[in-house]
Each structure stands twice: as C-alpha cells, then as structure tokens.
LOMI-597142 format. One record per residue: x, y, z of N, C-alpha, C in turn; residue number from 1. Coordinates in pm, whole numbers. Layout:
BEGIN
n_u  n_v  n_w  ca_u  ca_v  ca_w  c_u  c_v  c_w  num
X  Y  Z  X  Y  Z  X  Y  Z  NUM
...
This chain:
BEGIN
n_u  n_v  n_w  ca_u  ca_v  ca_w  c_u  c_v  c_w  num
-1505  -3843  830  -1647  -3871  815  -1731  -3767  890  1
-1701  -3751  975  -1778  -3627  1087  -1775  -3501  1023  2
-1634  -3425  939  -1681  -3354  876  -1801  -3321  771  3
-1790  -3428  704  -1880  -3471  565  -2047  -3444  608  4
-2042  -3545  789  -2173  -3472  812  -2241  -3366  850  5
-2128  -3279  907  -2132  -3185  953  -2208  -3097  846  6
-2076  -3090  702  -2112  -3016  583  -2269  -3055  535  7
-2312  -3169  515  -2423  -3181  490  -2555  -3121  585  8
-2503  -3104  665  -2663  -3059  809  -2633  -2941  734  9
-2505  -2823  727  -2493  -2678  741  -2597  -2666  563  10
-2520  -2760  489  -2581  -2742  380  -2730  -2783  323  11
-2818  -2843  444  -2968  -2867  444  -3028  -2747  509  12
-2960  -2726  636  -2989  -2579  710  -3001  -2426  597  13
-2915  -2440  548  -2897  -2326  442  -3007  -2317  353  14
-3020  -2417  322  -3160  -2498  185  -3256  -2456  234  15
-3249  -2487  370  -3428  -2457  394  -3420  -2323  435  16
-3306  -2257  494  -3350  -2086  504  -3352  -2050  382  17
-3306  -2058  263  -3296  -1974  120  -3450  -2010  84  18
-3462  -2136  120  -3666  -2102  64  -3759  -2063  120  19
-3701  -2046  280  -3769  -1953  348  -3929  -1989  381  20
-3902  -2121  409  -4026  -2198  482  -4036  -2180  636  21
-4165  -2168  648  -4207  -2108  784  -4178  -2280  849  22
-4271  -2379  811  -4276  -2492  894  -4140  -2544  896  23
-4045  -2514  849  -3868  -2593  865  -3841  -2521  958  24
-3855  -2393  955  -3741  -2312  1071  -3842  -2350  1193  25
-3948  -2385  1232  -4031  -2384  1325  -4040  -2549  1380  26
-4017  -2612  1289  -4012  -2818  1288  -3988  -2819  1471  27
-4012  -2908  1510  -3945  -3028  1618  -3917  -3064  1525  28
-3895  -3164  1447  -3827  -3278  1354  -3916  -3298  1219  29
-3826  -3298  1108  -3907  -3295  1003  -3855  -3486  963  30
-3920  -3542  843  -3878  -3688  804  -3853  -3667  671  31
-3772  -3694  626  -3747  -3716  449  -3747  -3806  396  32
-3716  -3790  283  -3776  -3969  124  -3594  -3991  143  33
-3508  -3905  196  -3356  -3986  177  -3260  -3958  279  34
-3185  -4024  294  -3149  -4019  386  -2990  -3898  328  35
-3011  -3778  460  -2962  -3663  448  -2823  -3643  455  36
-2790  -3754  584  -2662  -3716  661  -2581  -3793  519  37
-2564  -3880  440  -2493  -3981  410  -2488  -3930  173  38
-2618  -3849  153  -2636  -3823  29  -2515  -3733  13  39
-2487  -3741  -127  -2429  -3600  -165  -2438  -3469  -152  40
-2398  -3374  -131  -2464  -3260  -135  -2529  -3219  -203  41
-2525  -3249  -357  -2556  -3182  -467  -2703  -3260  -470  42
-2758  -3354  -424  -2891  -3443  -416  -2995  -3399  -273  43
-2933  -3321  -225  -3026  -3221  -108  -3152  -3123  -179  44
-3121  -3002  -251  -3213  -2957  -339  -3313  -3086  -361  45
-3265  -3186  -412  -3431  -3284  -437  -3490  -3400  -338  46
-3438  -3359  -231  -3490  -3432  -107  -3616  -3359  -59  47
-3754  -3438  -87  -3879  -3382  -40  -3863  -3472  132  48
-3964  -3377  183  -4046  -3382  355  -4141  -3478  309  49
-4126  -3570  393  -4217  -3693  411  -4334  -3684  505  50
-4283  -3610  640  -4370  -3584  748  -4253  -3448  844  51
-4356  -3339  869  -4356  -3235  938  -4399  -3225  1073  52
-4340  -3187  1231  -4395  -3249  1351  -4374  -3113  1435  53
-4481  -3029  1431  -4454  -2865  1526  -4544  -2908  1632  54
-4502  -2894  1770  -4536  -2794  1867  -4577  -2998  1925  55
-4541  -3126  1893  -4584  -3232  1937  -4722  -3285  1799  56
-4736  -3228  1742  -4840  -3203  1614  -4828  -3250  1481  57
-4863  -3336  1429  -4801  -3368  1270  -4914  -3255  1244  58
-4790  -3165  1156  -4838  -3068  1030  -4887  -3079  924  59
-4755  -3173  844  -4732  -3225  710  -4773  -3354  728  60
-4832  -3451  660  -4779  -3573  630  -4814  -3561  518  61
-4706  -3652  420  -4728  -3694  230  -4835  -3799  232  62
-4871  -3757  104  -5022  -3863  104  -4938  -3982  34  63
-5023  -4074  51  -4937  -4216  -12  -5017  -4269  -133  64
C-alpha cells in the first residue's frame, strides 16, 4: 500500500511540473475535488484545485 502512495504523490508532482504552474510549485498546500493518495493514477490529469494557500494566503479558491 505505501508503495501505491508513494507512486501516486511522484505521479501528481510530475503533473503539476509538466504544466508548469507557478502557484503548485510555490503552494503551502493546495485542496482538491478527489481524493489523490487513494485514486488511480490514470484519474489525476482530471483532478481540479479546490483551494490554493501561498505564503499563509488563500490564492485560489473555486467559486461555488
């Protein structure tokens, strides 16, 4: 199991450097619509940011 999550962080990490978003590589902690550690890999690509949190600061939040 620890592997599985492992693979999933390396493979969200990767995601967000290939799109090359300033606010991911910069986050304290970002929030998502799913839960990351436990999805498939192949269901990462369509996991949107719920809320974005730099420097103590919400950046992002999704409108509701």
């Amino acid at each position: 199991m620890r592997r599985k999550t492992i693979f999933h962080l390396i493979a969200l990490l990767l995601f967000m450097m290939l799109k090359k978003d300033a606010f991911a590589q910069q986050a304290d902690f970002i929030i998502t619509n799913g839960k990351i550690f436990t999805m498939p890999a192949e269901q990462l690509p369509a996991t949107k940011c719920v809320l974005t949190m730099i420097d103590g600061k919400i950046v992002y939040e999704q409108s509701k």
